[in-house]
C-alpha positions, 0 to 999 in steps of 0.5 A: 880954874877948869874951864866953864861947861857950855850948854849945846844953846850956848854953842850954837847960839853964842859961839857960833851964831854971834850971840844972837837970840835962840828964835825962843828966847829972848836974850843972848845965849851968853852974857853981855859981860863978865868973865865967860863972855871975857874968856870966850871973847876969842871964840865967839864968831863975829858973824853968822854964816847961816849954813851952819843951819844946814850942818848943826843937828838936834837928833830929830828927823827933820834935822840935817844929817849928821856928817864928817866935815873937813873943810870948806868944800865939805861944808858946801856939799852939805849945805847944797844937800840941805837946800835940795831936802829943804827947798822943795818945789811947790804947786807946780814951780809956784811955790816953795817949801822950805824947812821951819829952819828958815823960818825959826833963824830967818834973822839968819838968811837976811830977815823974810826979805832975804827968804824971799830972795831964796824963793825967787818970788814963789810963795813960800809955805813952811815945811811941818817939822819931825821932831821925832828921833833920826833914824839910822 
């Protein structure tokens, strides 16, 4: 039989975030069982790298930029580029700025203990999101 059709929630979420919840919904992108969790077993990423955050874009401004990835080394370069567009300094050094990315998966970066380990004890505030349309 032809393969099932994926929903873009059910790649992010299920395949590579390990089956975790979208931060808006409240079960699993895939099901706990049955055929398509049976047939994308293999597939499904035991855990979660959380830098997939700063590659997977959605089309909104606010969005990583979308670019060519062929290895590990480009998946660092992008994910340090994120970070310096979405960890901003703050109020002179106090504070941190950092992208509502952060906030919607903290689950992702070790819960808003893990956020304040990125923030190295300044205080964090939440960056408003663009959800309007990338340009060029």
């Amino acid at each position: 039989s032809p393969p099932t059709p994926l929903t873009l929630n059910q790649i992010e979420n299920g395949l590579l975030r390990s089956n975790r919840p979208a931060p808006y919904h409240r079960s699993a992108s895939l099901p706990a069982s049955g055929p398509l969790l049976s047939s994308l077993g293999p597939y499904v990423s035991p855990s979660v790298d959380f830098r997939i955050h700063g590659l997977l874009n959605c089309g909104a401004e606010s969005c990583p930029p979308v670019v060519a990835l062929s290895g590990e080394e480009d998946v660092e370069d992008a994910w340090r580029a994120f970070l310096e567009d979405n960890v901003v300094d703050a109020e002179g050094g106090k504070e941190v700025r950092m992208s509502m990315i952060f906030k919607w998966y903290a689950v992702d970066f070790g819960g808003m203990r893990g956020l304040r380990e990125m923030a190295a004890g300044r205080r964090i505030t939440w960056a408003e999101y663009d959800w309007g349309g990338a340009r060029g």
